[in-house]
N, C-alpha and C positions, 0 to 999 in steps of 0.2 A: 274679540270684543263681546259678542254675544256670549260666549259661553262665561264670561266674567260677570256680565249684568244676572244671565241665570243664576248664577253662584248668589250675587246676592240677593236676588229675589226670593231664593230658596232662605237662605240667613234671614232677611225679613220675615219671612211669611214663620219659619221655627220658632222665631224669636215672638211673635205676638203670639200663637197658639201657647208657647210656655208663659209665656205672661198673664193670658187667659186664663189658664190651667191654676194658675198660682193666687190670681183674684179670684178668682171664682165666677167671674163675670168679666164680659168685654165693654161693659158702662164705666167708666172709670175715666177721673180726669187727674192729671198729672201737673202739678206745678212746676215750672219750669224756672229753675232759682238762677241767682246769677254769678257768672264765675268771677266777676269781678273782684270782691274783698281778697278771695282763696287766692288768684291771681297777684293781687298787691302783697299779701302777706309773704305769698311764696316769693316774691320780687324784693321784699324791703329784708325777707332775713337771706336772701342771698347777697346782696347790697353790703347784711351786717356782717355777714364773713368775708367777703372778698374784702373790703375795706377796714377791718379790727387784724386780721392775725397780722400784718406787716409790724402793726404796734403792739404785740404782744408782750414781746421782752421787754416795753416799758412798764409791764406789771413789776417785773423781776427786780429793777430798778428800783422802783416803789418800795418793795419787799426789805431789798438793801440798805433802802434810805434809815425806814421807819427801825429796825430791828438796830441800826447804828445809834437813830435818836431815842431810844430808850436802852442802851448800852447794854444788851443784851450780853454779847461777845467780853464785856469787859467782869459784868456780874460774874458769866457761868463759865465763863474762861473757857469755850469752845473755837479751837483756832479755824474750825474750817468752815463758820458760821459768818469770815471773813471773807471769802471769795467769792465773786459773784456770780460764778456758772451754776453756784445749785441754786441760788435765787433763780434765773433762768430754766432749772427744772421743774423748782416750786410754782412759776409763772405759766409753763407751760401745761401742770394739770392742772390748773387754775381755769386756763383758757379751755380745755380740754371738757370739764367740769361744765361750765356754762355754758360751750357750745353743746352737750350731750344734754343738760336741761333744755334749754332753747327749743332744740329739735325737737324732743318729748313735746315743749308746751302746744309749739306750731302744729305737729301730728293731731292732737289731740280738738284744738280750734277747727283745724281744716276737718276731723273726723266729725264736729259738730256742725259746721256749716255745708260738709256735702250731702248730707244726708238727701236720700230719695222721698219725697211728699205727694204721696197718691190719698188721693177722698174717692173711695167707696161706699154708696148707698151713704149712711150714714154715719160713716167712721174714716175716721183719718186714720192712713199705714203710712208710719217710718220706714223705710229701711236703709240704716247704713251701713258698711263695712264693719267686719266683727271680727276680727282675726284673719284664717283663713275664710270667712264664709260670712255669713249675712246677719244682721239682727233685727228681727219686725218687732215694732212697739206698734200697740193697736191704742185707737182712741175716741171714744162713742162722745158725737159731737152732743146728744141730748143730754150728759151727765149732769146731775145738780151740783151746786156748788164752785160749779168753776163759773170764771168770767174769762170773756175772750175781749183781747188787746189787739188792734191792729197800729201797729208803727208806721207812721206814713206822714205825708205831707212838704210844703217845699221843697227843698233841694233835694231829699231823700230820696223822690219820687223820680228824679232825671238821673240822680247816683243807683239807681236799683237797690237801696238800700231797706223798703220795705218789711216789715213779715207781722204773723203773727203771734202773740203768745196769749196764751189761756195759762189764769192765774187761780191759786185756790187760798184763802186764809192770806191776802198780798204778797206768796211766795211763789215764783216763775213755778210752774211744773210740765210745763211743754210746748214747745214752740217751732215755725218752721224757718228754714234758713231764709235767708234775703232774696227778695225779687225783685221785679221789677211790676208796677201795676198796670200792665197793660194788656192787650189782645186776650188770648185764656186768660192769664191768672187774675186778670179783672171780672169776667166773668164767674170763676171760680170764687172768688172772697165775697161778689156781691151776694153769692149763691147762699156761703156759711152766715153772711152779716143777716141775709132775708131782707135785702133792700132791691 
């Protein structure tokens, strides 16, 4: 047991010196977002595939109907536009098709909402996931021209649905994922707001 706890004290203590190394400083406060939304969303499209593909072949169906009610088969006189196992193929890249978009879209929300929010001295660092490897957007909170947005208030504030965004010309240009406003990251926002 001790030699497990050393193991990871040793991984701790690497892990803040590389972290150090990497800010440049060990002053640095980290906002700690919430995994709630990425949580539900991973949960509602799993939801949407375990419960759609049983009904898939009701596309094929569909397919069958419509192609009958616009006499498709009888215009172009193709006999095999009659049987309804290729509708059933036609349904199934169909289904194929939307669930490969889906995935893409969900990938890409969760790659926006994990993103890592550290405030440095005077600048906010993104980093999220980039491929194989990392990608830092840097962000100098003194810049002119922008205004900074904080989303908050009733229920938002018990859902951790908070964050901020900084706006330039009324068009979003950068924003942190959802939190929740309490313990740090309340300290943290009073800190950006100057209140």
């Amino acid at each position: 047991m001790k030699m497990i706890q050393k193991w990871i004290s040793k991984w701790k203590e690497f892990k803040s010196k590389k972290e150090a190394s990497y800010f440049g400083t060990t002053l640095y406060d980290e906002l700690t977002i919430n995994p709630l939304p990425s949580l539900l969303l991973i949960l509602g499209t799993i939801l949407f595939f375990t419960y759609s593909l049983p009904y898939a072949f009701y596309l094929g169906k569909f397919f069958y109907w419509f192609v009958g009610v616009l006499e498709i088969t009888k215009v172009l006189k193709i006999p095999f536009l009659d049987e309804l196992r290729y509708y059933h193929y036609l349904s199934a890249f169909v289904y194929f098709y939307i669930s490969v978009s889906l995935l893409i879209d969900v990938s890409r929300l969760l790659k926006d909402w994990n993103r890592r929010t550290v405030f440095v001295k005077n600048e906010i660092w993104q980093i999220q996931r980039f491929g194989f490897g990392k990608k830092l957007i840097k962000f100098d909170l003194n810049s002119d021209g922008f205004q900074l947005g904080l989303e908050h208030g009733g229920i938002t504030d018990y859902l951790g649905c908070n964050r901020l965004v900084w706006e330039k010309n009324g068009e979003s240009k950068f924003s942190t994922p959802y939190f929740f406003p309490y313990k740090k990251n309340k300290a943290i926002v009073n800190r950006i707001l100057k209140r």
